[in-house]
mmCIF file of the C-alpha atoms, coordinates in Angstrom:
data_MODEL
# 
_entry.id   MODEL 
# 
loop_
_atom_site.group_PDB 
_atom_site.id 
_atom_site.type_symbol 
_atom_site.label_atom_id 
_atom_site.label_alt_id 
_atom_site.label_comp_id 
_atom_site.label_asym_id 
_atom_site.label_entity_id 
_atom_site.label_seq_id 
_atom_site.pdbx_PDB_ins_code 
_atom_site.Cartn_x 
_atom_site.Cartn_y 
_atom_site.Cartn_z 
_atom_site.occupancy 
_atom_site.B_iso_or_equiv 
_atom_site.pdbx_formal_charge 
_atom_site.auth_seq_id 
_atom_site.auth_comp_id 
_atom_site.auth_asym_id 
_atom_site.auth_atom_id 
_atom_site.pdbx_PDB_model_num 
ATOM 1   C CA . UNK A 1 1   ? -172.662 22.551 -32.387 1.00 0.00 ? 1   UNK A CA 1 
ATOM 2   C CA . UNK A 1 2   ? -170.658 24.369 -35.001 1.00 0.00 ? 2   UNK A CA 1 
ATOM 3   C CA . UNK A 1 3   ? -171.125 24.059 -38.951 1.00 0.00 ? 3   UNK A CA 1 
ATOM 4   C CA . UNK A 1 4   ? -167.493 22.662 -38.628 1.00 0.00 ? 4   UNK A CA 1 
ATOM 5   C CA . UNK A 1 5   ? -168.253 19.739 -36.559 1.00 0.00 ? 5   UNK A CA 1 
ATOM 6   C CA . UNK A 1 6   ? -171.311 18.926 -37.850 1.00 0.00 ? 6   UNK A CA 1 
ATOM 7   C CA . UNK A 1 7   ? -169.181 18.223 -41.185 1.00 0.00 ? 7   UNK A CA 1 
ATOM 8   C CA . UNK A 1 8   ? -166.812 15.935 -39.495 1.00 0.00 ? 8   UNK A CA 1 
ATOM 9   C CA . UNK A 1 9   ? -169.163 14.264 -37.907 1.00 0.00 ? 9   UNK A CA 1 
ATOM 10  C CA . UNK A 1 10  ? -170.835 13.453 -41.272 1.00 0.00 ? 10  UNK A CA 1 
ATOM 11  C CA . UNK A 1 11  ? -167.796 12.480 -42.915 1.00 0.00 ? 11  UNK A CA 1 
ATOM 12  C CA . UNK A 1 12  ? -167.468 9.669  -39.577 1.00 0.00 ? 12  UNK A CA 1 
ATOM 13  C CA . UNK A 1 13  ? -170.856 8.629  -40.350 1.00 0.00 ? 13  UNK A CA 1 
ATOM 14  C CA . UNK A 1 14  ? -169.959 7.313  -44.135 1.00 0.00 ? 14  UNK A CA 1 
ATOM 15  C CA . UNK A 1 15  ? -168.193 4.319  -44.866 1.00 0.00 ? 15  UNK A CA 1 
ATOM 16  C CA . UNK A 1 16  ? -165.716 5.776  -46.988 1.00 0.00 ? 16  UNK A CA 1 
ATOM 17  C CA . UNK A 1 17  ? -164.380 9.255  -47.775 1.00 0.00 ? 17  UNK A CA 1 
ATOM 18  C CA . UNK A 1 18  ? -162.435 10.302 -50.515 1.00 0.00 ? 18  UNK A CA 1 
ATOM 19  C CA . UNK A 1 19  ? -161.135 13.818 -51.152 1.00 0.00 ? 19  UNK A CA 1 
ATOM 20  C CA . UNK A 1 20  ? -164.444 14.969 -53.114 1.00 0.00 ? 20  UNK A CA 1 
ATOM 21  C CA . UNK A 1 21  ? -166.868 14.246 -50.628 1.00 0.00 ? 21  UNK A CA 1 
ATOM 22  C CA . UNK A 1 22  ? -165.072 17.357 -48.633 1.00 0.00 ? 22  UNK A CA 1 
ATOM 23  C CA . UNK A 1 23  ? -166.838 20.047 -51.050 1.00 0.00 ? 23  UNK A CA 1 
ATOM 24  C CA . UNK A 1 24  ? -169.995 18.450 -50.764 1.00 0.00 ? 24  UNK A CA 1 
ATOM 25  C CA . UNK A 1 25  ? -170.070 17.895 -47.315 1.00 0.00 ? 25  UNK A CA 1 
ATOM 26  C CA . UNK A 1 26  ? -168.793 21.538 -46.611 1.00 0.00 ? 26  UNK A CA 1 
ATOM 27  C CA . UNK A 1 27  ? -171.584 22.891 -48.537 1.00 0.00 ? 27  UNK A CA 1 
ATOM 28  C CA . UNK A 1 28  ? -173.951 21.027 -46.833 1.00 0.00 ? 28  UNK A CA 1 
ATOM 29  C CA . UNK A 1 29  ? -172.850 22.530 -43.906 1.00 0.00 ? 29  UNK A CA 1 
ATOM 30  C CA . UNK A 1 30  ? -172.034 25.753 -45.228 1.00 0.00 ? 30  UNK A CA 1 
ATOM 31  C CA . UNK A 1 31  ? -168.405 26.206 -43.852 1.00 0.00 ? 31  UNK A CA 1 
ATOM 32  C CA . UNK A 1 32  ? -165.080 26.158 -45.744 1.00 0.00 ? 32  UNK A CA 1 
ATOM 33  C CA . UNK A 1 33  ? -163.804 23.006 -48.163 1.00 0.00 ? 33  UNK A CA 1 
ATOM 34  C CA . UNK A 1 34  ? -160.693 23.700 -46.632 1.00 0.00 ? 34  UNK A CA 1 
ATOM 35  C CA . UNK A 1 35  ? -161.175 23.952 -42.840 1.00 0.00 ? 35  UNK A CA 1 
ATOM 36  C CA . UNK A 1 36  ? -163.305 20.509 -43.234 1.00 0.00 ? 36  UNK A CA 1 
ATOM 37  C CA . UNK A 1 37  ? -160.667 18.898 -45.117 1.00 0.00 ? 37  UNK A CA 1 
ATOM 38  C CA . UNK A 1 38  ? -157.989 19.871 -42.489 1.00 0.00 ? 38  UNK A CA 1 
ATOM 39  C CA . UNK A 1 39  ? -159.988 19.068 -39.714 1.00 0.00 ? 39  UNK A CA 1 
ATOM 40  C CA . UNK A 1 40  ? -160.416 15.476 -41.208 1.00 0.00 ? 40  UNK A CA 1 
ATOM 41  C CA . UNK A 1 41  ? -157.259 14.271 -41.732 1.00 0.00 ? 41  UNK A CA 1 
ATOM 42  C CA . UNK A 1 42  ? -156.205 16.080 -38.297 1.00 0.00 ? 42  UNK A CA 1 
ATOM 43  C CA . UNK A 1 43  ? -154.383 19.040 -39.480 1.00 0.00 ? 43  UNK A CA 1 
ATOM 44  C CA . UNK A 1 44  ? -155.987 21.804 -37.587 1.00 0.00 ? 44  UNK A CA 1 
ATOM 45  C CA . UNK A 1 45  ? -157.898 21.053 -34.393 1.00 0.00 ? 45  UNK A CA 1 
ATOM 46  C CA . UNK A 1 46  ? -160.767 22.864 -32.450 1.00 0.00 ? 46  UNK A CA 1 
ATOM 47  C CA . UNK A 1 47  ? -160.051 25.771 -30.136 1.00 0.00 ? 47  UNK A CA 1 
ATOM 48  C CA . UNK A 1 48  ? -160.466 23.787 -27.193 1.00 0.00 ? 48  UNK A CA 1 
ATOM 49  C CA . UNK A 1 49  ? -158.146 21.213 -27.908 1.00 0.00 ? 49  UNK A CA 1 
ATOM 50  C CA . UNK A 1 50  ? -155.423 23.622 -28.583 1.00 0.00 ? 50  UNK A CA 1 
ATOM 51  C CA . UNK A 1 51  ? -155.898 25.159 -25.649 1.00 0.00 ? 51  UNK A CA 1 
ATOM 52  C CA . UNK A 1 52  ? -155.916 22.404 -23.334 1.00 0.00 ? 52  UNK A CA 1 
ATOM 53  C CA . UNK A 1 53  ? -151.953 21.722 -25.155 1.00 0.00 ? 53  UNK A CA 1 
ATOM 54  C CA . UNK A 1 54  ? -150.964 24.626 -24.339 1.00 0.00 ? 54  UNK A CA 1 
ATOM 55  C CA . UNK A 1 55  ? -151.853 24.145 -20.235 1.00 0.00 ? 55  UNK A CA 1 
ATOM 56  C CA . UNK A 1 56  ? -149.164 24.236 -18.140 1.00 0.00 ? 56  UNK A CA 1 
ATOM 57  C CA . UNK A 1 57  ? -151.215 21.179 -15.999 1.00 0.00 ? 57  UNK A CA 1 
ATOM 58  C CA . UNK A 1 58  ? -152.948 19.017 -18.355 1.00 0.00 ? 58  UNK A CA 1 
ATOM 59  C CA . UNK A 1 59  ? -157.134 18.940 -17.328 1.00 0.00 ? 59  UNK A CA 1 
ATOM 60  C CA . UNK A 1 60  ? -156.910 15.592 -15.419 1.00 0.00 ? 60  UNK A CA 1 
ATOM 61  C CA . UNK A 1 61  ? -154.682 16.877 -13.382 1.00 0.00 ? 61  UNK A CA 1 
ATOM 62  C CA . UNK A 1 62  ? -155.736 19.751 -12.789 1.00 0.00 ? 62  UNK A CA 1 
ATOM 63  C CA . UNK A 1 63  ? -159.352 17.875 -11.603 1.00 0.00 ? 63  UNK A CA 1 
ATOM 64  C CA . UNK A 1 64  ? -156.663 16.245 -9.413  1.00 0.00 ? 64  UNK A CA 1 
ATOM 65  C CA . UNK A 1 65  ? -155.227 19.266 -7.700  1.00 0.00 ? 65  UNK A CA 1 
ATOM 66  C CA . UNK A 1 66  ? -158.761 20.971 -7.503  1.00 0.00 ? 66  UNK A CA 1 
ATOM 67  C CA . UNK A 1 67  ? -159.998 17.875 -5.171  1.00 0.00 ? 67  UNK A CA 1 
ATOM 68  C CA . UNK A 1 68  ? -157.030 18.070 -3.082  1.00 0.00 ? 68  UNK A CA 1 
ATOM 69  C CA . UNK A 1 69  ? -157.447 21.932 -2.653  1.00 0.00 ? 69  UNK A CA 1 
ATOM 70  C CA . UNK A 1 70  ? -160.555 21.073 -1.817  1.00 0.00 ? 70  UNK A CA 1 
ATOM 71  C CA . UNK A 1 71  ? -159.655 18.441 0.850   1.00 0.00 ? 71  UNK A CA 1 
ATOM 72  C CA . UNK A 1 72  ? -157.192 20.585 2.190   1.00 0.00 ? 72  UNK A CA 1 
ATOM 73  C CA . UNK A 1 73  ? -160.580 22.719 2.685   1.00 0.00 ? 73  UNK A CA 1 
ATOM 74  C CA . UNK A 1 74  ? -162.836 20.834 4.222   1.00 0.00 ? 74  UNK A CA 1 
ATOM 75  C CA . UNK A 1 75  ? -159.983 19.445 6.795   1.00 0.00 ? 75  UNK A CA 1 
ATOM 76  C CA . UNK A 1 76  ? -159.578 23.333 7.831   1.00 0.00 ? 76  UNK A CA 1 
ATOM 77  C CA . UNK A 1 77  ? -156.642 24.004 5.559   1.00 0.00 ? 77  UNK A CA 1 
ATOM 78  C CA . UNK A 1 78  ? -157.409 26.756 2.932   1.00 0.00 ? 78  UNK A CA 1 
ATOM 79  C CA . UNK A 1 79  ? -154.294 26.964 1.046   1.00 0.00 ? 79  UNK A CA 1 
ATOM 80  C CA . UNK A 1 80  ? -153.154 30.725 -0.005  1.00 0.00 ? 80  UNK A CA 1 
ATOM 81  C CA . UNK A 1 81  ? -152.446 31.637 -3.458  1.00 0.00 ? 81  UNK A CA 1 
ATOM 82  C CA . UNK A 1 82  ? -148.600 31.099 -3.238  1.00 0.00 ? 82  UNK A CA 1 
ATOM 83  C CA . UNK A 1 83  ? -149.357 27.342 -1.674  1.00 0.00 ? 83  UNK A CA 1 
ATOM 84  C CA . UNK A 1 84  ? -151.833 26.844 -5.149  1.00 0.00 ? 84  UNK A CA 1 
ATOM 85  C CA . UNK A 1 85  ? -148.876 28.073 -7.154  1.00 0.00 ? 85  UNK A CA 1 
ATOM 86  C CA . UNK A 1 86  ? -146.416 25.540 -5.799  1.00 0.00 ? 86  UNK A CA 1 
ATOM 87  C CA . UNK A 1 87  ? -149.074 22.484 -5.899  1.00 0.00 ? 87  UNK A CA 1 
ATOM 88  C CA . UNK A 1 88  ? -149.518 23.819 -9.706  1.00 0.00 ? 88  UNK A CA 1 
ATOM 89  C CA . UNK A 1 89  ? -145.726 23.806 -9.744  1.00 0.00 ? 89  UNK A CA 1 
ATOM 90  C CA . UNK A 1 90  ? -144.953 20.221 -8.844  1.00 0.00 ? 90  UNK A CA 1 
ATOM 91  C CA . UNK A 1 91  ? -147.687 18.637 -10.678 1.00 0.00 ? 91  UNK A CA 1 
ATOM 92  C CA . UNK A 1 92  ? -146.426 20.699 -14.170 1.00 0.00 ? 92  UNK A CA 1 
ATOM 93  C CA . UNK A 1 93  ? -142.846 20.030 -13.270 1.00 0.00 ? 93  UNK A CA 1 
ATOM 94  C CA . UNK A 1 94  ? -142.053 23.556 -13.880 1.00 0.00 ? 94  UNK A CA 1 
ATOM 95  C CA . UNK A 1 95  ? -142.633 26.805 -12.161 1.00 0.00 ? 95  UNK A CA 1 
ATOM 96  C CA . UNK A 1 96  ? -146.057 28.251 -12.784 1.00 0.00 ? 96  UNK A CA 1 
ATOM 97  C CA . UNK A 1 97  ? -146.906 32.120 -12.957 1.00 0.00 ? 97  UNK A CA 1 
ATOM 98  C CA . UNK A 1 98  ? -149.035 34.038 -10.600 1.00 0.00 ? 98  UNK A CA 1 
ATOM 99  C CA . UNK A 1 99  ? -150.631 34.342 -13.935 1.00 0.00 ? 99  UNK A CA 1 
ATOM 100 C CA . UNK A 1 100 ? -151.865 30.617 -13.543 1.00 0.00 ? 100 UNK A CA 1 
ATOM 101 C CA . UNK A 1 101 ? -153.052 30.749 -10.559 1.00 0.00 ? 101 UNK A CA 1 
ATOM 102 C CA . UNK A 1 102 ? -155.375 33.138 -11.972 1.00 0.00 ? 102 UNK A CA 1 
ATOM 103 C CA . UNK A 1 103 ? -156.442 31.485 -14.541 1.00 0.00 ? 103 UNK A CA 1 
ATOM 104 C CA . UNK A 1 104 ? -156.869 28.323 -12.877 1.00 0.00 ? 104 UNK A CA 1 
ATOM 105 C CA . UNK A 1 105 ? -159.219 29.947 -10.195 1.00 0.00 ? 105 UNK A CA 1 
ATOM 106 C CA . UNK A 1 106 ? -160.952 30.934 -12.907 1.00 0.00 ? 106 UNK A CA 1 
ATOM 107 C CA . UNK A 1 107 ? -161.404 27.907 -14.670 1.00 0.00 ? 107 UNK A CA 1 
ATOM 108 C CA . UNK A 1 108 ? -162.470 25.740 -11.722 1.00 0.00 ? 108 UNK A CA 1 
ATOM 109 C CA . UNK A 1 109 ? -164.293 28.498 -9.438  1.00 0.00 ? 109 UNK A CA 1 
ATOM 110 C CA . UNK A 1 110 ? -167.476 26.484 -9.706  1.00 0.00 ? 110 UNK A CA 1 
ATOM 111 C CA . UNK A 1 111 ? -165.244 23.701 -7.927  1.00 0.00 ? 111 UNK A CA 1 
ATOM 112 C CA . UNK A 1 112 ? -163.333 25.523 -5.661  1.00 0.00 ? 112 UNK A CA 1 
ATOM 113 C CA . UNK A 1 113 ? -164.607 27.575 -2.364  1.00 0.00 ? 113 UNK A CA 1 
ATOM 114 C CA . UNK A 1 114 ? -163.020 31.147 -2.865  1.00 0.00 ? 114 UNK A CA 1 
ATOM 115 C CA . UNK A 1 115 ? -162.959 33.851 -0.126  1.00 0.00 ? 115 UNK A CA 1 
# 
């Protein structure tokens, strides 16, 4: 777990926080007063969270269209890479890029039977 979240978590542990428990805390931890204080009151956010914003199919979803790919599989259907692109298409309610369909392989290979 990083230094980071090992702060927060120590500030969720306390009763009360007030704007000087930040330093110590970030010292305990030995990461920046500033990046701890941010991350408190919600400011900045990890990587990961960002990230997932920035999907064109939010994650549940996405588990959603990985089982149906999957179903489409096992009843002798393996969609093609433009078919993945349009089922990533209507569930973001925009077009997605050949691009995604990259990624998302990538994301969820260890779901998804690839040949």
């Amino acid at each position: 777990m990083a230094a980071i979240d090992k702060a927060i978590e120590d500030l969720e542990s306390r009763d009360r926080v007030d704007k000087s428990m930040y330093q110590e805390v970030a010292l305990k931890y030995g990461c920046s007063c500033s990046a701890v204080s941010q991350r408190w009151r919600g400011v900045s956010r990890t990587k990961q969270a960002r990230d997932e914003e920035k999907q064109a199919v939010p994650p549940q979803q996405e588990l959603g269209l990985v089982q149906y790919i999957e179903d489409l599989h096992l009843n002798g259907l393996a969609p093609t890479r433009e078919m993945i692109q349009n089922f990533g298409s209507e569930v973001a309610g925009r077009d997605v890029s050949e691009s995604w369909v990259d990624r998302f392989l990538h994301r969820n290979y260890e779901h998804l039977t690839i040949r």
